[in-house]
VOBA-1610 file (N, C-alpha, C; in pm, whole numbers, padded with zeros to 5 digits, always signed):
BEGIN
Unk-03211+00155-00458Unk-03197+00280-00385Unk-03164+00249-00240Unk-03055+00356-00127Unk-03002+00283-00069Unk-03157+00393+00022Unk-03166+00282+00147Unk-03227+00302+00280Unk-03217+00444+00401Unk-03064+00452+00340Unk-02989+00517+00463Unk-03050+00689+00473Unk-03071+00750+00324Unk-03119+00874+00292Unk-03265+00880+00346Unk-03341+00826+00340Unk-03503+00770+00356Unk-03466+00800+00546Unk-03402+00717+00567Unk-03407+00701+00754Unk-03339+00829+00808Unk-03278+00869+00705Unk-03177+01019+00801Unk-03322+01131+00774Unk-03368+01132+00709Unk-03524+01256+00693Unk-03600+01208+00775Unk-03638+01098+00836Unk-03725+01088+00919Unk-03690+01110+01044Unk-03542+01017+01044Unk-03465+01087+01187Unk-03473+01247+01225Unk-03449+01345+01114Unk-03450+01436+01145Unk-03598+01508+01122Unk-03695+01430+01081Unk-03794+01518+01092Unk-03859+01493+01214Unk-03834+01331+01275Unk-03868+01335+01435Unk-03791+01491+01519Unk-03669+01497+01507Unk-03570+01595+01614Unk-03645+01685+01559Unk-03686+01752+01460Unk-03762+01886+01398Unk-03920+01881+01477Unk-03990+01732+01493Unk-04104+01756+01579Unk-04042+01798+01719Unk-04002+01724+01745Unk-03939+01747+01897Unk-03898+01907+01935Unk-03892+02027+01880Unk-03769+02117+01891Unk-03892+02218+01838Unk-03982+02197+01728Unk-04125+02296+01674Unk-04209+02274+01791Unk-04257+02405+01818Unk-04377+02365+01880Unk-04512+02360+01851Unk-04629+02328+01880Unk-04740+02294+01838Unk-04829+02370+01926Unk-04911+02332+01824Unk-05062+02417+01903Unk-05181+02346+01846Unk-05301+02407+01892Unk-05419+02300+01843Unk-05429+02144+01952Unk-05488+02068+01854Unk-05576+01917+01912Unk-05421+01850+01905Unk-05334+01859+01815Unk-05150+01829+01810Unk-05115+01847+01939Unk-05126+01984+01996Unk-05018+02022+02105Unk-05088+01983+02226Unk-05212+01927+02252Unk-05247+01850+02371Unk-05171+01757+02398Unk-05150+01650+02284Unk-05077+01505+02348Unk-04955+01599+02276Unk-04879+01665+02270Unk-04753+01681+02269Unk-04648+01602+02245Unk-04594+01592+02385Unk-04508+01488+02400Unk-04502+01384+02388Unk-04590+01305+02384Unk-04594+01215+02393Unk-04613+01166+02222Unk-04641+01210+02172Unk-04700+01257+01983Unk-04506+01272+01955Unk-04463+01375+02034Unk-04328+01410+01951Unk-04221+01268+02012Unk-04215+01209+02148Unk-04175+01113+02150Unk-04174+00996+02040Unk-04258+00960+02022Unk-04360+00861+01930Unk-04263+00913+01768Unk-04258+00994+01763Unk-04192+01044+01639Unk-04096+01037+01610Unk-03982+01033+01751Unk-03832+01051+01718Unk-03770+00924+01747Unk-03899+00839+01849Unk-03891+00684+01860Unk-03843+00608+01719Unk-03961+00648+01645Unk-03990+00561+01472Unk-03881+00646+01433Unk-03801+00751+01422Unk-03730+00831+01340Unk-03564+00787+01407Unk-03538+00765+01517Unk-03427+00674+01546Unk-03433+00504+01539Unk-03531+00430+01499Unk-03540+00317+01474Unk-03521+00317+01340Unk-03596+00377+01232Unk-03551+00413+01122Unk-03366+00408+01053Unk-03329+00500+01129Unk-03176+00555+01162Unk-03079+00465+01187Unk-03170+00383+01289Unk-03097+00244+01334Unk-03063+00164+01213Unk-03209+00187+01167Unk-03179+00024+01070Unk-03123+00069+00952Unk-03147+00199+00888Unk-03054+00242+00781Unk-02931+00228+00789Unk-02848+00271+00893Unk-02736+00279+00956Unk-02654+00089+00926Unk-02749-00022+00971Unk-02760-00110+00963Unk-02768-00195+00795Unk-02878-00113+00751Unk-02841-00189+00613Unk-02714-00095+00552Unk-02684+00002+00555Unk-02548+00069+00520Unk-02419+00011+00557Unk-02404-00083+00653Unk-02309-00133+00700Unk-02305-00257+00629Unk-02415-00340+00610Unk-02445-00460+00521Unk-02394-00404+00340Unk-02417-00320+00338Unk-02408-00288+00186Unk-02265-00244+00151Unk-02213-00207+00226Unk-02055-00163+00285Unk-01965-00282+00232Unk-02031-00374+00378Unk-01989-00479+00386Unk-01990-00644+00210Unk-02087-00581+00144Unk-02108-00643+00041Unk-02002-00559-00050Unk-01965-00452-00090Unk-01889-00360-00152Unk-01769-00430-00183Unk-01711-00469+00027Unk-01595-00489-00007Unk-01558-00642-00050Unk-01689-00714-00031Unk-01627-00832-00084Unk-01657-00878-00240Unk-01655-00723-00341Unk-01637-00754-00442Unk-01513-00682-00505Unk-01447-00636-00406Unk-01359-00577-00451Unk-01202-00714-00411Unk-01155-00730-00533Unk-01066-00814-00588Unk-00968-00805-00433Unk-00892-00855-00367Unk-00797-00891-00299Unk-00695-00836-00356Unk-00576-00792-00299Unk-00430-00766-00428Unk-00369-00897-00414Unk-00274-00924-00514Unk-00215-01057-00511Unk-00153-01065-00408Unk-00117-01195-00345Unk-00043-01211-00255Unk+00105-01149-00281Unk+00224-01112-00156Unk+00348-01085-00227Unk+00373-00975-00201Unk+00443-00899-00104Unk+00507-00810-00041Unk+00619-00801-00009Unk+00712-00698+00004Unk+00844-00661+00035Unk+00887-00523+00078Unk+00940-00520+00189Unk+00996-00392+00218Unk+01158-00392+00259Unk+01155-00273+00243Unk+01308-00229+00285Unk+01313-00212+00435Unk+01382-00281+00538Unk+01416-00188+00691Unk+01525-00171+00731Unk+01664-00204+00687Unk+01741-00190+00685Unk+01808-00042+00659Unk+01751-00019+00561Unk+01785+00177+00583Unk+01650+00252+00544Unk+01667+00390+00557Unk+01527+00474+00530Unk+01521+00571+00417Unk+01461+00577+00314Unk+01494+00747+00257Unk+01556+00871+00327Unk+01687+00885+00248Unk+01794+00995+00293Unk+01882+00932+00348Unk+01872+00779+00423Unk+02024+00801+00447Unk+02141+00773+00374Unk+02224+00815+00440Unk+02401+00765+00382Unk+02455+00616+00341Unk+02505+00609+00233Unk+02576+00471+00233Unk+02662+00489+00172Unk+02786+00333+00186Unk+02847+00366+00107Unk+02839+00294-00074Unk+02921+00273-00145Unk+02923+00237-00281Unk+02850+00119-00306Unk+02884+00036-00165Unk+02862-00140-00202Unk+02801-00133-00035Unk+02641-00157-00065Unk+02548-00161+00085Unk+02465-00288+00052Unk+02458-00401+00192Unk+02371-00449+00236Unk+02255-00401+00241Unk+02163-00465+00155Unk+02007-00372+00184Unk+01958-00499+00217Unk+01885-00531+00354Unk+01806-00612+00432Unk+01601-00556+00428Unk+01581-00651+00411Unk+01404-00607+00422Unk+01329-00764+00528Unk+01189-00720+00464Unk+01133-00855+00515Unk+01048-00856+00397Unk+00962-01012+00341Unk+00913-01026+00249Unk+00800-01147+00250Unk+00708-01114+00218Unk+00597-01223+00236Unk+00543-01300+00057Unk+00592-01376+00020Unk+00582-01394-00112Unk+00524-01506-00068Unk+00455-01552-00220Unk+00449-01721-00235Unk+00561-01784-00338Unk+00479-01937-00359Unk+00643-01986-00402Unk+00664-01963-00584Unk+00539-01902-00631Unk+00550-01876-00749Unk+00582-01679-00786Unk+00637-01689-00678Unk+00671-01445-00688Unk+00833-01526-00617Unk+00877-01373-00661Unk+01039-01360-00677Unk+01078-01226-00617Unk+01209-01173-00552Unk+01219-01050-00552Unk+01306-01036-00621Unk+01331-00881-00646Unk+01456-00791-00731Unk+01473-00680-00657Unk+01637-00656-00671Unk+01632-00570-00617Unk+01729-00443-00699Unk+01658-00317-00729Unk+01700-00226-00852Unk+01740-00127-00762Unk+01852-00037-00839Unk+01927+00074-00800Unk+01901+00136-00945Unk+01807+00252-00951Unk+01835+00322-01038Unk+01912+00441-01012Unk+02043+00498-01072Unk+02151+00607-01081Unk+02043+00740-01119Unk+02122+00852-01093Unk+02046+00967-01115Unk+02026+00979-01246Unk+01910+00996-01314Unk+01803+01039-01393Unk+01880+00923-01558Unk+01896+00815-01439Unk+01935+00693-01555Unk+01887+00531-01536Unk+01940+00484-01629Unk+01876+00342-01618Unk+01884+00249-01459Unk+01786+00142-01484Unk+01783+00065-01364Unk+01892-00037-01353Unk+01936-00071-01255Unk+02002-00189-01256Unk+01970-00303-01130Unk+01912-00429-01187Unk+01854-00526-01150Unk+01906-00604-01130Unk+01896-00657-00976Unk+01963-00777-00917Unk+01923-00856-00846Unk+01897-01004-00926Unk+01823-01136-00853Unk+01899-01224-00758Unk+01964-01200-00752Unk+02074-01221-00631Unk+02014-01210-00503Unk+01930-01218-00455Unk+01856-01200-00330Unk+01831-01314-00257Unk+01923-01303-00084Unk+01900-01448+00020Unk+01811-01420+00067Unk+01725-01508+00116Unk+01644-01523+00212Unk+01659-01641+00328Unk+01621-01567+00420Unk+01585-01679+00591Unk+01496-01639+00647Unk+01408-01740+00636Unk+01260-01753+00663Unk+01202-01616+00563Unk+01161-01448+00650Unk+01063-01364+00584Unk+01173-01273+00583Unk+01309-01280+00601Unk+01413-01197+00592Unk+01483-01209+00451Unk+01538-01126+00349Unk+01592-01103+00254Unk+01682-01021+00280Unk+01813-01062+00189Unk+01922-00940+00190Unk+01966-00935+00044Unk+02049-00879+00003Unk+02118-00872-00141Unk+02189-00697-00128Unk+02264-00722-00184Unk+02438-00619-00176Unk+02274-00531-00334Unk+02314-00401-00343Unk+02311-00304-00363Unk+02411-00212-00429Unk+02453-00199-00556Unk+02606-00050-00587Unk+02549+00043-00640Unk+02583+00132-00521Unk+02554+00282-00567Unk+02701+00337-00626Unk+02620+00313-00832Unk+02790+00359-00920Unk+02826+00302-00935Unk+02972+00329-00959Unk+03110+00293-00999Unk+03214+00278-00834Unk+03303+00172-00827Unk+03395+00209-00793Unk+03461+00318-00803Unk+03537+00354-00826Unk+03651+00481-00855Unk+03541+00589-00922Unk+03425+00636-00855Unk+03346+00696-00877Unk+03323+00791-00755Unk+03388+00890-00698Unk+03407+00930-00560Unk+03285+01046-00525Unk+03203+01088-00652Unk+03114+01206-00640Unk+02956+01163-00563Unk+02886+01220-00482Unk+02802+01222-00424Unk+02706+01237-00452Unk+02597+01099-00532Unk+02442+01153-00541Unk+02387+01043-00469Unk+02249+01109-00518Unk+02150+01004-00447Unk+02090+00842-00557Unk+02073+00815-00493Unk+02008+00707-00572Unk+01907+00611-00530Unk+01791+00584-00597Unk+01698+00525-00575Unk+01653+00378-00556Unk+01655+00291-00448Unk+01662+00173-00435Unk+01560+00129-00402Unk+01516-00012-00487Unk+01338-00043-00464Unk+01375-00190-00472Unk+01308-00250-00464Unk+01263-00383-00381Unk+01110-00432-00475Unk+01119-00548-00539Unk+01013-00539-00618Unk+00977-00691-00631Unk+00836-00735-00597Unk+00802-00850-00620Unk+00740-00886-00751Unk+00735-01003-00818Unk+00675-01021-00959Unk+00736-01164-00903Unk+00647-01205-01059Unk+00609-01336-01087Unk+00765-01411-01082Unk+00787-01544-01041Unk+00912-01595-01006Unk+00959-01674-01179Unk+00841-01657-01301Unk+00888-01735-01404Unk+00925-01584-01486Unk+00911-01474-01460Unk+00969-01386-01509Unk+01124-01346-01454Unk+01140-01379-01294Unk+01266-01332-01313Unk+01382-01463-01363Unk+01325-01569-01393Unk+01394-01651-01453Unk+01402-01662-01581Unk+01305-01626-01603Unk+01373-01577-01799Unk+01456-01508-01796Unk+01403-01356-01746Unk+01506-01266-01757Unk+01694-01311-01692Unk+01702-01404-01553Unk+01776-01437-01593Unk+01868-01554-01665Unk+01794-01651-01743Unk+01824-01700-01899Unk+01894-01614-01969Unk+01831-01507-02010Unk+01851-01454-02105Unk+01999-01350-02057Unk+02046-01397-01960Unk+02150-01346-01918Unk+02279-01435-01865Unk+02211-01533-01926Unk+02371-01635-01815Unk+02376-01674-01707Unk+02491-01660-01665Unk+02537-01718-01502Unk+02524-01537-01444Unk+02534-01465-01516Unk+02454-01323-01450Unk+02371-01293-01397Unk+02409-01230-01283Unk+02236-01219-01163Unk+02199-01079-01159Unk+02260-01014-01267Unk+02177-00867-01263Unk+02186-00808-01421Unk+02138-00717-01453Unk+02106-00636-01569Unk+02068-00511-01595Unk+02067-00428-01692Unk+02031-00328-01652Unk+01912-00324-01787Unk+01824-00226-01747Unk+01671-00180-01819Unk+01605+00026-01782Unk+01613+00077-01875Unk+01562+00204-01889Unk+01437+00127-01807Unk+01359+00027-01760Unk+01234+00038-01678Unk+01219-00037-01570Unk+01104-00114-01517Unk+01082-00174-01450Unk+01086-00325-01499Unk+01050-00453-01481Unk+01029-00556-01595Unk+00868-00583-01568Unk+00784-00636-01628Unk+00634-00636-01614Unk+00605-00725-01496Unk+00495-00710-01476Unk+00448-00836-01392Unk+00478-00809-01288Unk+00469-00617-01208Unk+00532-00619-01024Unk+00418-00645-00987Unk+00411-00702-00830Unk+00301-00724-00765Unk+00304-00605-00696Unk+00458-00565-00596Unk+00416-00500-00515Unk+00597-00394-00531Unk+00582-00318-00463Unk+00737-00235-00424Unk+00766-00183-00347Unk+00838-00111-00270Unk+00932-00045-00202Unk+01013-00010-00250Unk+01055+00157-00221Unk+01155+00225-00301Unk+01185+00290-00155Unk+01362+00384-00199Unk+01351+00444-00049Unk+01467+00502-00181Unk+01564+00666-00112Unk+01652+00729-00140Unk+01814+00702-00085Unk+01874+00671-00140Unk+01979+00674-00080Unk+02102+00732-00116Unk+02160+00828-00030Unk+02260+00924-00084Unk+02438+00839-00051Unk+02481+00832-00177Unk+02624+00795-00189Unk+02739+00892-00098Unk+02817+00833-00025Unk+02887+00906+00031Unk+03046+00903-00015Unk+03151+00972-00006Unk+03257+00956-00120Unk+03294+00836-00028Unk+03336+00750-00124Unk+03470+00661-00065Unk+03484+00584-00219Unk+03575+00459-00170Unk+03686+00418-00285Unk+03677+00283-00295Unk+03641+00275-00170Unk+03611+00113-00133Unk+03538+00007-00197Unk+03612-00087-00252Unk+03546-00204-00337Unk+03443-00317-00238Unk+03361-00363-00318Unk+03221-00464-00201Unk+03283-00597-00218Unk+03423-00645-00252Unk+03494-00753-00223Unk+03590-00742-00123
//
């Protein structure tokens, strides 16, 4: 049972002596009686306050860490403009066994996944196609940034060749962490060669 409930009733039943008044063989020493009360009833308070912070503090160190392995997008923001074939730049804190990917899913369709991703030092980049070439119509599309295990994105690409991307109705298992942002296609014609 925690401490802290126990010390807040006494705390406040000191401030309740302090604030009632008394009468009788009580209300002679008074003050000094209601001092005495709110003394023990904020020392109380103190130390509840105190083991609550200890117990806090024990809480969080059973609560699991998340895996190491982060990535974000800063290079653009949800909503803006691009065109067909975009540089998407982030920063990324992995270890040497996590990988990034980086997916463009099309409107209310499959993902398309690309391990193609440079890095220098905590900087990452990798090209991005929103569509088709000769695809001139204007939507949005959803671009995420996804860390997982580095022996998964090497199967996956095994199982693909000298190919550095793929496409999947999902995510692939094993994300640690993500970043997603919106990005709206703007018309053009222009090929990313």
């Amino acid at each position: 049972m925690s401490f802290v409930p126990i010390a807040m009733l006494v705390a406040i039943a000191g401030a309740a002596v302090m604030v009632v008044p008394w009468g009788g063989r009580f209300g002679q020493h008074g003050l000094t009686t209601r001092l005495a009360i709110t003394a023990i009833g904020a020392g109380v308070l103190v130390g509840g306050i105190a083991m609550m912070r200890d117990e806090l503090s024990d809480l969080r160190k059973q609560i699991p860490e998340p895996a190491a392995g982060s990535a974000s997008i800063t290079s653009h923001h949800s909503g803006d403009e691009a065109k067909q074939c975009v540089q998407i730049e982030g920063k990324a804190d992995v270890t040497r066994d996590q990988a990034l990917l980086l997916g463009v899913q099309e409107p209310g369709d499959r993902w398309y996944w690309e391990s193609d991703v440079r890095f220098v030092d905590d900087d990452w980049q990798a090209t991005a196609y929103l569509g088709e070439v000769n695809d001139p119509s204007v939507e949005t599309y959803q671009v995420e940034v996804i860390v997982l295990p580095k022996d998964t994105v090497d199967y996956l690409r095994e199982l693909r060749g000298r190919t550095t991307w793929w496409a999947s109705r999902n995510e692939p298992p094993g994300v640690v962490s993500r970043d997603r942002i919106n990005l709206r296609r703007i018309p053009d014609r222009a090929s990313c060669k």
